[in-house]
PDB file with one MODEL, atoms N, CA, C and O in Angstrom:
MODEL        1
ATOM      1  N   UNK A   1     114.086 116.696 102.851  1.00  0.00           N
ATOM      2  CA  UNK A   1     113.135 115.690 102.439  1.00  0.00           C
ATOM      3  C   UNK A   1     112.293 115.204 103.604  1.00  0.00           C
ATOM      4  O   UNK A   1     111.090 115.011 103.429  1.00  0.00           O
ATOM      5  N   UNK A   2     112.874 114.991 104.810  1.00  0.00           N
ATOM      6  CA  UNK A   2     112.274 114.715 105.822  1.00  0.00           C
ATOM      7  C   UNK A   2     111.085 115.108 106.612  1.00  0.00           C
ATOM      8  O   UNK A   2     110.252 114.597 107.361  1.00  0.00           O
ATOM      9  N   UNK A   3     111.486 116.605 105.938  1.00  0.00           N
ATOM     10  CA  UNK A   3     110.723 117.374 107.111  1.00  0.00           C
ATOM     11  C   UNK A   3     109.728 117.880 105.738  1.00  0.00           C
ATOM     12  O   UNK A   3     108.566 117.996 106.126  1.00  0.00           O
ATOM     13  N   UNK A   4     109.827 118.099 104.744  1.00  0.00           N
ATOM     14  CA  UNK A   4     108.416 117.602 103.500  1.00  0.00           C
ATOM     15  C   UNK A   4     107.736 117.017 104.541  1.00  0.00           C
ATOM     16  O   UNK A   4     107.069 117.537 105.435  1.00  0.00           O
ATOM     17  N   UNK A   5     108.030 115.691 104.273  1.00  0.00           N
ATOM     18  CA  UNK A   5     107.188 114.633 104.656  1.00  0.00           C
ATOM     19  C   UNK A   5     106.735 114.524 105.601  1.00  0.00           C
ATOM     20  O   UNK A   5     105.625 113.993 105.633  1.00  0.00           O
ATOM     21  N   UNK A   6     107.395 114.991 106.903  1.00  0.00           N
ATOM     22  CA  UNK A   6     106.371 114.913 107.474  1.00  0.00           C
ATOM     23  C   UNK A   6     105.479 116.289 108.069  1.00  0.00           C
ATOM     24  O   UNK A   6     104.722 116.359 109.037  1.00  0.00           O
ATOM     25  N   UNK A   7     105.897 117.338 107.079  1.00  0.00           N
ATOM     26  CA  UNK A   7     104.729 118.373 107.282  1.00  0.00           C
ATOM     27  C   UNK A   7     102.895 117.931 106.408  1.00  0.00           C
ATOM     28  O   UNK A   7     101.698 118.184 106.546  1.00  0.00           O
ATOM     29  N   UNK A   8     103.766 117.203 105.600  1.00  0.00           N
ATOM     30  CA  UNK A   8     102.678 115.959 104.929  1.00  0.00           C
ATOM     31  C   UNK A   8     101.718 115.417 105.226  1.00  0.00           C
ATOM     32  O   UNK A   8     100.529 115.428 104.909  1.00  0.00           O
ATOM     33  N   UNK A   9     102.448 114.846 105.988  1.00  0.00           N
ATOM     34  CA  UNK A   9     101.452 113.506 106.882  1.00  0.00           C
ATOM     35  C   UNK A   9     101.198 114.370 108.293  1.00  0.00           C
ATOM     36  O   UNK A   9     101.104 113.788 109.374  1.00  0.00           O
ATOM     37  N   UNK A  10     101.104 115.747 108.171  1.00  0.00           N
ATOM     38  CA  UNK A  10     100.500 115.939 109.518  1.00  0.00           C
ATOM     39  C   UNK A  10      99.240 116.678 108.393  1.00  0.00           C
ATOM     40  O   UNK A  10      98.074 116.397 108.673  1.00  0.00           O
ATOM     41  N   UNK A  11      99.379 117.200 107.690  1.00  0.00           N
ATOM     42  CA  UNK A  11      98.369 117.796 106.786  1.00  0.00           C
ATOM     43  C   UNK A  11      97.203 116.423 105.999  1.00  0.00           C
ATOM     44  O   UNK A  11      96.120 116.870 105.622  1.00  0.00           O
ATOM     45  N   UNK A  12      97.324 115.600 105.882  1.00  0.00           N
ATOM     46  CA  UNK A  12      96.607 114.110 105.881  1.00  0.00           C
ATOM     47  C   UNK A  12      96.268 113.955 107.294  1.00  0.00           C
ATOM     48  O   UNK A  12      95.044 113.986 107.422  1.00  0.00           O
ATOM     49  N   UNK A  13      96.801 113.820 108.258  1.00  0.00           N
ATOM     50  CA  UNK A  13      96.492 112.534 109.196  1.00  0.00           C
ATOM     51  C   UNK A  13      94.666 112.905 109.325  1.00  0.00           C
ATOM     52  O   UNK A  13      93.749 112.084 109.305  1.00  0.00           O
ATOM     53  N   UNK A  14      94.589 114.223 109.441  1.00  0.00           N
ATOM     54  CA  UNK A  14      92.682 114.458 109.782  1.00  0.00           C
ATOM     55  C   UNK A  14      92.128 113.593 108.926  1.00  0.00           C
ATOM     56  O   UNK A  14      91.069 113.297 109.479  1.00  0.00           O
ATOM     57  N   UNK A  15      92.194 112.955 107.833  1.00  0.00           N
ATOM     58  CA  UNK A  15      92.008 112.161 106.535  1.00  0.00           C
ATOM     59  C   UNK A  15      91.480 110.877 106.896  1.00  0.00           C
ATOM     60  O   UNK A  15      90.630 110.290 106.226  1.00  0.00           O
ATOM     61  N   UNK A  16      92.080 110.363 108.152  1.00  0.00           N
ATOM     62  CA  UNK A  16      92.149 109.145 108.503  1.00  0.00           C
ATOM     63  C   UNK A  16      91.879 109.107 109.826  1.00  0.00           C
ATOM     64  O   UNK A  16      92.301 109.996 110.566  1.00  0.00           O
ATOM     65  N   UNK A  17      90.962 107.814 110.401  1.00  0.00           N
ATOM     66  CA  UNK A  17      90.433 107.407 111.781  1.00  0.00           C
ATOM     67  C   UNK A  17      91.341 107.028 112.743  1.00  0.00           C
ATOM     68  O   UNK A  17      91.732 105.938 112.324  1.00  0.00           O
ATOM     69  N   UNK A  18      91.878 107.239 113.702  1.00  0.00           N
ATOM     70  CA  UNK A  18      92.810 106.471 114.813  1.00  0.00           C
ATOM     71  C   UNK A  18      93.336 105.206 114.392  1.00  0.00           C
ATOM     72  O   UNK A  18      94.547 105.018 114.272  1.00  0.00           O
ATOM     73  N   UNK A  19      92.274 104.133 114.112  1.00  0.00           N
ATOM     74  CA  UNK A  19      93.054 103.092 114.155  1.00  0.00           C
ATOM     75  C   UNK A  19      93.794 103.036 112.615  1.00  0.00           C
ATOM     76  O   UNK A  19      94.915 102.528 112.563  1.00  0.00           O
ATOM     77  N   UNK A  20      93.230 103.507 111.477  1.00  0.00           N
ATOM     78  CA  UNK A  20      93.993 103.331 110.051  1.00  0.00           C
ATOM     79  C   UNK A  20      95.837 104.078 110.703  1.00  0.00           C
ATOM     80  O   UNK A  20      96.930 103.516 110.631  1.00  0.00           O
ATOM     81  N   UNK A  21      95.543 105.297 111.208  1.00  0.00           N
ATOM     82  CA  UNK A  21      96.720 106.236 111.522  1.00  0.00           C
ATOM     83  C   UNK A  21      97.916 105.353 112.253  1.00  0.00           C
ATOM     84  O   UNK A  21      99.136 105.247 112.128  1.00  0.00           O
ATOM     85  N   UNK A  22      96.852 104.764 113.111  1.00  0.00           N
ATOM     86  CA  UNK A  22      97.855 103.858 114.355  1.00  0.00           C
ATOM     87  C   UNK A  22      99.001 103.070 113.678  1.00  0.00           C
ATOM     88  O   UNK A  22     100.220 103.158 113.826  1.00  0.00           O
ATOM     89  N   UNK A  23      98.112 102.132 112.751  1.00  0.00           N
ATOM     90  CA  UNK A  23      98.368 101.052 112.124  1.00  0.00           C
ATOM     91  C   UNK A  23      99.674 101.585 111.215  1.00  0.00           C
ATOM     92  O   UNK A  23     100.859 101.251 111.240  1.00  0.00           O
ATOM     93  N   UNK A  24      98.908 102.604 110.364  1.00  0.00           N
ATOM     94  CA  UNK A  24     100.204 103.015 109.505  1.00  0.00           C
ATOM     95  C   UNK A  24     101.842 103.424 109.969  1.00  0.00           C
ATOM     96  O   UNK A  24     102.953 102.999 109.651  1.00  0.00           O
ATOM     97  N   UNK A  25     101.260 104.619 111.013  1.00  0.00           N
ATOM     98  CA  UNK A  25     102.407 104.948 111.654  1.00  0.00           C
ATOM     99  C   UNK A  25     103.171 103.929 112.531  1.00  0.00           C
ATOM    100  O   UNK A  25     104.280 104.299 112.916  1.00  0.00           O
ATOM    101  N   UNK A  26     102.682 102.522 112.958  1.00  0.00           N
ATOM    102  CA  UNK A  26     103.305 101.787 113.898  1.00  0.00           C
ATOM    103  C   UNK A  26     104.297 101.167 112.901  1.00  0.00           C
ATOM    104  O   UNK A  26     105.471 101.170 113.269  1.00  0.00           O
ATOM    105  N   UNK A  27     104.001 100.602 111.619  1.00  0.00           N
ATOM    106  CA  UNK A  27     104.619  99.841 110.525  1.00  0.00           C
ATOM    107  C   UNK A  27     105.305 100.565 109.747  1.00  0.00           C
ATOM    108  O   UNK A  27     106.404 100.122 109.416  1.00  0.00           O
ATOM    109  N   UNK A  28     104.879 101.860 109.233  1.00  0.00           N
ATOM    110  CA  UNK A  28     105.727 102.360 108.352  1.00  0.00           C
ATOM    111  C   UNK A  28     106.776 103.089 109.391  1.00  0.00           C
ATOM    112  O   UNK A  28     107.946 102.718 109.289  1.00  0.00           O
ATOM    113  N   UNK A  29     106.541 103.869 110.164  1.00  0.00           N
ATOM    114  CA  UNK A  29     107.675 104.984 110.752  1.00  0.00           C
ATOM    115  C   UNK A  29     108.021 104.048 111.982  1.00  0.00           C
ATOM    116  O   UNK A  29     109.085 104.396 112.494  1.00  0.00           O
ATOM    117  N   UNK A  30     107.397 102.897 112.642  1.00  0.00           N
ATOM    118  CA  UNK A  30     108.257 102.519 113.912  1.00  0.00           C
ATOM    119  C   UNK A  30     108.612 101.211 113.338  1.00  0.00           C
ATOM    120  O   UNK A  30     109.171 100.367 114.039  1.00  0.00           O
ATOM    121  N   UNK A  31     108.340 101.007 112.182  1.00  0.00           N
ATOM    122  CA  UNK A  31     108.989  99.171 111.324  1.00  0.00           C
ATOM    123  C   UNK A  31     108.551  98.382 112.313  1.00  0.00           C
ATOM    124  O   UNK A  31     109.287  97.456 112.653  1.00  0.00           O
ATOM    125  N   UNK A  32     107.339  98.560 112.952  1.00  0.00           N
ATOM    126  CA  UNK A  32     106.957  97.319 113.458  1.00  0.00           C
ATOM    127  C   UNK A  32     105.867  95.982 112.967  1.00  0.00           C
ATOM    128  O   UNK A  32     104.770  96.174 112.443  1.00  0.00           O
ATOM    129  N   UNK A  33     106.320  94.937 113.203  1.00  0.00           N
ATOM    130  CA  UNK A  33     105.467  94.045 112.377  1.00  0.00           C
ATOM    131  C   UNK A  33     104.287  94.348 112.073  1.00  0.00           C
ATOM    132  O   UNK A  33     103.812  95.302 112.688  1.00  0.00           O
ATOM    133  N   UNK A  34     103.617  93.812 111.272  1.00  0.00           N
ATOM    134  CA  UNK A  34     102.212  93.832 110.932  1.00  0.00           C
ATOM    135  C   UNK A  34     101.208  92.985 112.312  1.00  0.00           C
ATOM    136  O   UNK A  34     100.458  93.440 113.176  1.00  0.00           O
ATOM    137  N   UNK A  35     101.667  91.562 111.956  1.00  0.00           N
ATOM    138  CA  UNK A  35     100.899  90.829 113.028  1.00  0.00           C
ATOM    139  C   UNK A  35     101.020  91.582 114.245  1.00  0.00           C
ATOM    140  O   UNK A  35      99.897  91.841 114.675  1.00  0.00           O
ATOM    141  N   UNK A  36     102.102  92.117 115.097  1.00  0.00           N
ATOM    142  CA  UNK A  36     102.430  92.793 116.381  1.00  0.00           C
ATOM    143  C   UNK A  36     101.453  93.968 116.414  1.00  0.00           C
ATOM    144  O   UNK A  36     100.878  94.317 117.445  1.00  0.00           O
ATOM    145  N   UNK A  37     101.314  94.491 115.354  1.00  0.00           N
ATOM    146  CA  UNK A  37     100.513  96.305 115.651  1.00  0.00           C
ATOM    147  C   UNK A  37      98.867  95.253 115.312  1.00  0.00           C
ATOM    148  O   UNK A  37      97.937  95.528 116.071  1.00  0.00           O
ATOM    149  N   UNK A  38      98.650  94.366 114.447  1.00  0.00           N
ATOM    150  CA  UNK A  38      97.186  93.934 114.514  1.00  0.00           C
ATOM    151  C   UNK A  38      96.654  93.285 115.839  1.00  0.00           C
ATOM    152  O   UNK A  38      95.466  93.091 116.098  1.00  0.00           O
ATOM    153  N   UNK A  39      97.520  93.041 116.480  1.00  0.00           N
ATOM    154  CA  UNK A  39      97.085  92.271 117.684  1.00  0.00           C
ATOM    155  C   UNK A  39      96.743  93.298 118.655  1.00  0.00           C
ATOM    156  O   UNK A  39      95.806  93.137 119.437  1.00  0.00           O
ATOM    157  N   UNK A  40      97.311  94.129 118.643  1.00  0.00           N
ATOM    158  CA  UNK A  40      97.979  95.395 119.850  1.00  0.00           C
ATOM    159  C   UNK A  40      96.537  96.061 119.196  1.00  0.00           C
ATOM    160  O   UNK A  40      95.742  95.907 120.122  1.00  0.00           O
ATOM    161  N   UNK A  41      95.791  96.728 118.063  1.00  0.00           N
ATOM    162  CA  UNK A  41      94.673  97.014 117.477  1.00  0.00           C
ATOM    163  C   UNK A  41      93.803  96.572 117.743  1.00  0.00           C
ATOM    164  O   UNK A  41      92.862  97.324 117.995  1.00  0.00           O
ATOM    165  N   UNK A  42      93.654  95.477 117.818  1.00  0.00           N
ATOM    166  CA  UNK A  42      92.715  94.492 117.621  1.00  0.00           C
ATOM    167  C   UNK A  42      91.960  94.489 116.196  1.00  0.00           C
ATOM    168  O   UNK A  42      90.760  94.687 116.011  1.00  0.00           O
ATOM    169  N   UNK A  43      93.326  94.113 114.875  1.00  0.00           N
ATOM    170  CA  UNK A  43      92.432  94.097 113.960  1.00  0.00           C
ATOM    171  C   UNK A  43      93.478  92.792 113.120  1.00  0.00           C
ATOM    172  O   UNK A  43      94.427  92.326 113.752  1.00  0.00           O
ATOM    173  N   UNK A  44      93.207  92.343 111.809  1.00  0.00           N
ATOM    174  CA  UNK A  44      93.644  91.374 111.099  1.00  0.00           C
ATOM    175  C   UNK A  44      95.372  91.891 110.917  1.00  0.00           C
ATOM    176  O   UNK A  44      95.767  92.907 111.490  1.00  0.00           O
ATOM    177  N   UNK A  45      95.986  91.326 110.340  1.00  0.00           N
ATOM    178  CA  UNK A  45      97.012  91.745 110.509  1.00  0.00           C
ATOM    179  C   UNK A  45      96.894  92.458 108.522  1.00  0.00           C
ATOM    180  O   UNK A  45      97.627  93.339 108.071  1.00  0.00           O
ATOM    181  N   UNK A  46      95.876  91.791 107.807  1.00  0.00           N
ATOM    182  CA  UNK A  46      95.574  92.238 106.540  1.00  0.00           C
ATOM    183  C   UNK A  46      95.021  93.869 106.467  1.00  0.00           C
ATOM    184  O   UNK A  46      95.491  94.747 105.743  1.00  0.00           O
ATOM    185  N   UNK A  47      94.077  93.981 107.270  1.00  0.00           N
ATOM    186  CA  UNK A  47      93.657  95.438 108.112  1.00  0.00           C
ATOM    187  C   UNK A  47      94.657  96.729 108.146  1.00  0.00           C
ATOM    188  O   UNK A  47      94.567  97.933 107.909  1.00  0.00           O
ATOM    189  N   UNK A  48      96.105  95.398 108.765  1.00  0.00           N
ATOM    190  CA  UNK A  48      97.027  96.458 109.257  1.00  0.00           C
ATOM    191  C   UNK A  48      97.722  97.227 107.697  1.00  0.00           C
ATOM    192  O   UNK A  48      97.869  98.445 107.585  1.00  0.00           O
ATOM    193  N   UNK A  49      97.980  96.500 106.909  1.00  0.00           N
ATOM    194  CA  UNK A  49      98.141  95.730 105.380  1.00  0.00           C
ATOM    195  C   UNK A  49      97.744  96.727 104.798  1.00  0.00           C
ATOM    196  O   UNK A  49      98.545  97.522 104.304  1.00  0.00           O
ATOM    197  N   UNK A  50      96.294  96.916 104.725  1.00  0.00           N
ATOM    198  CA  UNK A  50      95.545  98.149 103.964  1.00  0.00           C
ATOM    199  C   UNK A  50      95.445  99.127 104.438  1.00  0.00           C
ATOM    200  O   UNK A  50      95.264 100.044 103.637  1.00  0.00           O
ATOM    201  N   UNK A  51      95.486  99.422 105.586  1.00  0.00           N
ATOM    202  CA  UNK A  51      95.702 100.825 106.230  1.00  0.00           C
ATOM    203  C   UNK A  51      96.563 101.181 106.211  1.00  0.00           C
ATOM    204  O   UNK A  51      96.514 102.319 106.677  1.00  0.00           O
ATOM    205  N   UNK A  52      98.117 100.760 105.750  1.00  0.00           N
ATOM    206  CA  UNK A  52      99.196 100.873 105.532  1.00  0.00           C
ATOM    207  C   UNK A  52      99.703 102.133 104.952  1.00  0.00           C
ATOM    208  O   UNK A  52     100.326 103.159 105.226  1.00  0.00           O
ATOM    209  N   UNK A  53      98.742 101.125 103.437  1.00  0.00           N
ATOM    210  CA  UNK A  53      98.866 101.053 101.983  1.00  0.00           C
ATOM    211  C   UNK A  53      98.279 102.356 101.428  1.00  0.00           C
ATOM    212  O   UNK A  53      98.712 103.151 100.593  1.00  0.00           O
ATOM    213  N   UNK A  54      96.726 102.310 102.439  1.00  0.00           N
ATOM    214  CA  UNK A  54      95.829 103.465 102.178  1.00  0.00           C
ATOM    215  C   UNK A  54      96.420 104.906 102.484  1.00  0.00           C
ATOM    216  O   UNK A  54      96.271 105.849 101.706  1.00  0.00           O
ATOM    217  N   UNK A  55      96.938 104.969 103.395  1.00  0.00           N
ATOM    218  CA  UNK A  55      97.760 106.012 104.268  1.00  0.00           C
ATOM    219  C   UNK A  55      99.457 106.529 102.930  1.00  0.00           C
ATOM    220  O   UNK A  55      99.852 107.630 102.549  1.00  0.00           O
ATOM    221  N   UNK A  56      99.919 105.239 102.666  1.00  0.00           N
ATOM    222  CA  UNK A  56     101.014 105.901 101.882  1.00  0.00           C
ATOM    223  C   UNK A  56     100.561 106.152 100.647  1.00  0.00           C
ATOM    224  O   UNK A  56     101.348 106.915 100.086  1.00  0.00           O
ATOM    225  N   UNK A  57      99.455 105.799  99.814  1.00  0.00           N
ATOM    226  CA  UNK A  57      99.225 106.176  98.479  1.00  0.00           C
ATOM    227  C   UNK A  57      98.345 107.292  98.652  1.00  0.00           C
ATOM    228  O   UNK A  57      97.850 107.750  97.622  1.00  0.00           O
ATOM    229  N   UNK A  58      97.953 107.998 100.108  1.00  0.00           N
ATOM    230  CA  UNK A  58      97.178 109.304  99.732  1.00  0.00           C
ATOM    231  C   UNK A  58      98.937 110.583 100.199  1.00  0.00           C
ATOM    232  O   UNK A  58      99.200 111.722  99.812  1.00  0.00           O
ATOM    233  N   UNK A  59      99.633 109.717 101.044  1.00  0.00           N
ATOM    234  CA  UNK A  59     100.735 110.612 101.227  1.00  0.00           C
ATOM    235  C   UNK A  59     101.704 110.308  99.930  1.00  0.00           C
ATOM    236  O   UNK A  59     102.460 111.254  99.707  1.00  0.00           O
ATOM    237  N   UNK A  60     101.833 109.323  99.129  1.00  0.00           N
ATOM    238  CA  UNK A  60     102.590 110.137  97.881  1.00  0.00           C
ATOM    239  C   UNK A  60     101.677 110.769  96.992  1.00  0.00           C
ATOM    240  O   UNK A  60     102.316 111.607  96.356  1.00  0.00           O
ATOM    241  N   UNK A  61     100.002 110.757  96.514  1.00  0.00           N
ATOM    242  CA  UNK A  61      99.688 111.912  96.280  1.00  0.00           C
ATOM    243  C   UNK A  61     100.087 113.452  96.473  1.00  0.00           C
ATOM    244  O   UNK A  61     100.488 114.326  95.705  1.00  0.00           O
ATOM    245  N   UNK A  62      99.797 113.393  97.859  1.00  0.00           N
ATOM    246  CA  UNK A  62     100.431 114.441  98.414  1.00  0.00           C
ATOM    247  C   UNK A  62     101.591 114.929  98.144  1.00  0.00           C
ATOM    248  O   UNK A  62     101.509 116.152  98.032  1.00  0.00           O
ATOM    249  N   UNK A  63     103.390 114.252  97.876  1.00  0.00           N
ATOM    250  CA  UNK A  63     104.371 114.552  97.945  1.00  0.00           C
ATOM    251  C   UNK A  63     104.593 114.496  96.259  1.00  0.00           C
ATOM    252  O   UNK A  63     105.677 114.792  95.757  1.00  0.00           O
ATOM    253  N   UNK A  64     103.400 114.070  95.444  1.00  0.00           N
ATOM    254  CA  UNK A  64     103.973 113.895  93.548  1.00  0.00           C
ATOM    255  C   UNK A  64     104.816 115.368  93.440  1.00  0.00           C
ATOM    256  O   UNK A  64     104.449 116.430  93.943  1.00  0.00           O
ATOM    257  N   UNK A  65     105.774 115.188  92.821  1.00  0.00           N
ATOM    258  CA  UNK A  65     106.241 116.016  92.327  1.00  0.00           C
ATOM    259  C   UNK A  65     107.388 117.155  93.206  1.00  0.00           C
ATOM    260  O   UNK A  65     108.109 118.086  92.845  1.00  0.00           O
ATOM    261  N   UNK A  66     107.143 116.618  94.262  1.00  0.00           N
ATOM    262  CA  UNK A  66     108.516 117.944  95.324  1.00  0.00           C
ATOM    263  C   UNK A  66     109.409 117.013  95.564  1.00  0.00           C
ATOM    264  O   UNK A  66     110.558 117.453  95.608  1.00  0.00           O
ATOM    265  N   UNK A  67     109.259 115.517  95.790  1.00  0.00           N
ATOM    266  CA  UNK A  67     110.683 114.620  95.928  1.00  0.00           C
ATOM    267  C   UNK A  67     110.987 114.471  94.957  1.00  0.00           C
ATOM    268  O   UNK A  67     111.949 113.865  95.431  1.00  0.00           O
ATOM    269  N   UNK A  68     111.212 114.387  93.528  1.00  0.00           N
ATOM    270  CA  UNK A  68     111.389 113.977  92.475  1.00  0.00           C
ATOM    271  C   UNK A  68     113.353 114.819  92.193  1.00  0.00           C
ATOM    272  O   UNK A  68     113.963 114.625  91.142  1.00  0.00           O
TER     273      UNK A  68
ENDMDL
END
């Protein structure tokens, strides 16, 4: 399952600009706060929020149907 995923999100990441990528990967795969990675960005911590969000709903596109 692991390694799905992240053959995944290396096949997405071109998808997305540095800072959306940053943001996502700092919160989702290093669990670091929101406010902590928006500051470290220099963006809202809401920013961090939607780039998150944006990043995991094009990667479970991606994964519909092989984790199941």
């Amino acid at each position: 399952r692991a390694v799905i995923t992240a053959r995944a999100a290396r096949l997405i990441r071109s998808d997305f600009n540095d800072a959306t990528w940053a943001a996502f990967w700092a919160t989702a795969v290093e669990d670091r706060p929101a406010a902590e990675v928006a500051a470290e960005l220099g963006l809202s911590a809401n920013a961090v929020y939607l780039a998150r969000a944006r990043v995991l709903h094009r990667l479970r596109r991606e994964l519909a149907g092989l984790l199941d």
